[in-house]
C-alpha positions in Angstrom: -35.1 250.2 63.1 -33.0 253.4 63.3 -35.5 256.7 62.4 -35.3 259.1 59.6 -32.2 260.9 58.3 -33.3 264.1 59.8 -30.5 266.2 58.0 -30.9 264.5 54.2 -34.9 265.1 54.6 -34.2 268.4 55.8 -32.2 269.2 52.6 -34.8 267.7 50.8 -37.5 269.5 52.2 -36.2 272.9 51.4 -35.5 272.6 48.1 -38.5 271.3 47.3 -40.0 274.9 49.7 -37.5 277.4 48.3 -39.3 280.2 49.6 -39.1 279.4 53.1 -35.6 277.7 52.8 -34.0 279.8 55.2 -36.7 279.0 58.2 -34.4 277.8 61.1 -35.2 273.3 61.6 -33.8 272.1 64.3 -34.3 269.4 67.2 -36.2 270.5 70.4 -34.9 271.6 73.3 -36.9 271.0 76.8 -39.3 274.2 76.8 -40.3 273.4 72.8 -40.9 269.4 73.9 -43.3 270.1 76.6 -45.1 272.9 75.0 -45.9 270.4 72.0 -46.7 268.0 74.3 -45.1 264.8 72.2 -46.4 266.5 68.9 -43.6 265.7 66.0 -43.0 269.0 65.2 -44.3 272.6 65.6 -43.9 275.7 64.1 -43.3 278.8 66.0 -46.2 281.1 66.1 -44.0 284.1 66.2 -40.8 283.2 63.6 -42.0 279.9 61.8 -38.6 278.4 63.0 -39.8 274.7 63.4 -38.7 272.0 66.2 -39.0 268.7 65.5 -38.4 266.1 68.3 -36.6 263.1 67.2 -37.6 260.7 70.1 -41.1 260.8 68.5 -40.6 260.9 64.7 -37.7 258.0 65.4 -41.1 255.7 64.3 -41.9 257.7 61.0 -40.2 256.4 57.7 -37.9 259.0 55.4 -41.1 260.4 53.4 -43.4 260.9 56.4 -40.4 262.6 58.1 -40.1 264.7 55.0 -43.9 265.3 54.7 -43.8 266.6 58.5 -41.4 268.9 57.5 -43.6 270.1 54.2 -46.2 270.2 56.8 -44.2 272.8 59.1 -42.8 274.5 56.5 -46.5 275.5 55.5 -47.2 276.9 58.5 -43.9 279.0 58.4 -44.8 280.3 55.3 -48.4 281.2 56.9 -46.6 282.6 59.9 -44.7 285.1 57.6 -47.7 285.5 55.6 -49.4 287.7 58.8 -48.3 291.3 60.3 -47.1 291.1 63.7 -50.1 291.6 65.6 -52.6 289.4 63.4 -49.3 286.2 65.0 -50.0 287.6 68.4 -54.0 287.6 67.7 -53.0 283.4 67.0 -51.0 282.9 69.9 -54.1 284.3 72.1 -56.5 281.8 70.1 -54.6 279.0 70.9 -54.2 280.0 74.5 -57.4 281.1 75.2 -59.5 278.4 73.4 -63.2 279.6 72.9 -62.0 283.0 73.4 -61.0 285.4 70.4 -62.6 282.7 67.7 -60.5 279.8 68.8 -63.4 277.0 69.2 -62.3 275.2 65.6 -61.0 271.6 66.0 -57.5 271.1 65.4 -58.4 269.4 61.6 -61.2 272.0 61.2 -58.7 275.1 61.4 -57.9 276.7 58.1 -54.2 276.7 59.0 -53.9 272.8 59.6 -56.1 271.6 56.4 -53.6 274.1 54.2 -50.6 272.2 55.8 -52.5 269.0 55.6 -53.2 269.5 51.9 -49.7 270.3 51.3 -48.6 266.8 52.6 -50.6 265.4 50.4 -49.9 267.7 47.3 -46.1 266.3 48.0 -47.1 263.0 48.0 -48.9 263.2 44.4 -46.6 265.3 43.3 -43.6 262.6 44.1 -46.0 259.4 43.8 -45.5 258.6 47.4 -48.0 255.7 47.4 -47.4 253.8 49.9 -48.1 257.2 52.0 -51.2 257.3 54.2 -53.3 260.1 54.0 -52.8 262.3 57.4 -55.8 262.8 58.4 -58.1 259.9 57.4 -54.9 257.2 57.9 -56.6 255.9 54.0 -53.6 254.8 52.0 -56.0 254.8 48.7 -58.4 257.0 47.8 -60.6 254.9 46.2 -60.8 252.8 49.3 -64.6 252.3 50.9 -65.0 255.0 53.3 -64.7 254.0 56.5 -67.3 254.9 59.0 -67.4 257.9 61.0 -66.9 256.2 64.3 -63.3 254.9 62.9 -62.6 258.3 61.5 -63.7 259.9 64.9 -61.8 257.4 67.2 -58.4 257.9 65.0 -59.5 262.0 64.9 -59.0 261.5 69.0 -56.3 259.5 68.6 -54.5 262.2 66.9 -55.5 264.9 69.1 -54.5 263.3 72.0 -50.9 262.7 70.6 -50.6 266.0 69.8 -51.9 267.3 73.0 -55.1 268.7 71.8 -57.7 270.4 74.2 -61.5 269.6 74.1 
């Protein structure tokens, strides 16, 4: 099955994020693939530019790659959002983890449920439904809650994909 069409959900994705159309999206290069750690794409700290590393989004369909990109595009517009030396104060959070306020879990940070919720404000707002929520993996909302040990084992599964620290 051939992956996404990175350029046409590109296009896509910033028109539907005028505001942050002109943030730089672009594949990964070496130092950007093993800093994510096999994330699908990532957001500079410092610019917003986003990376995104086909190899590992070559799985996702055309809306989930374009809701990845809604995703990063959120935390560019957060990025520019800060004065320089509140992006420098997040850099040394996420390097220095329980240091400088940086003890959150990675869906428990203010930043990620913001992009999070913007994934799935683009998936109401274009009656995506066979999309699966990005967090819970719940394609219905009205679904039975699952239990917490599903939720927690799929939380870790997650993390660990995306190269999360405990």
């Amino acid at each position: 099955m051939p992956g996404p069409d990175y350029p046409a959900a590109i296009k896509k994705v910033r028109a539907e994020n005028p505001d942050v159309a002109d943030v730089d999206i672009q594949p990964s290069g070496f130092l950007s693939k093993f800093l994510s750690r096999g994330a699908n794409a990532s957001a500079s700290p410092w610019t917003g530019n986003v990376d995104y590393n086909p190899e590992v989004m070559n799985n996702l369909s055309q809306d989930e790659a374009e809701n990845t990109f809604t995703h990063e595009l959120q935390h560019a517009r957060q990025t520019r959002a800060q004065p320089y030396l509140t992006r420098a104060g997040n850099v040394m959070k996420s390097l220095l983890p329980g240091f400088l306020g940086g003890e959150e879990e990675y869906y428990e940070r203010p930043r990620e449920m913001e992009a999070y919720q913007s994934e799935r404000n683009r998936t109401g707002r274009l009656n995506l439904r066979d999309m699966r929520d990005p967090m819970t993996g719940r394609s219905d909302i009205n679904l039975p809650s699952e239990s917490p040990m599903v939720i927690s084992k799929r939380k870790a599964m997650f993390d660990q994909l995306r190269g999360i620290r405990k």
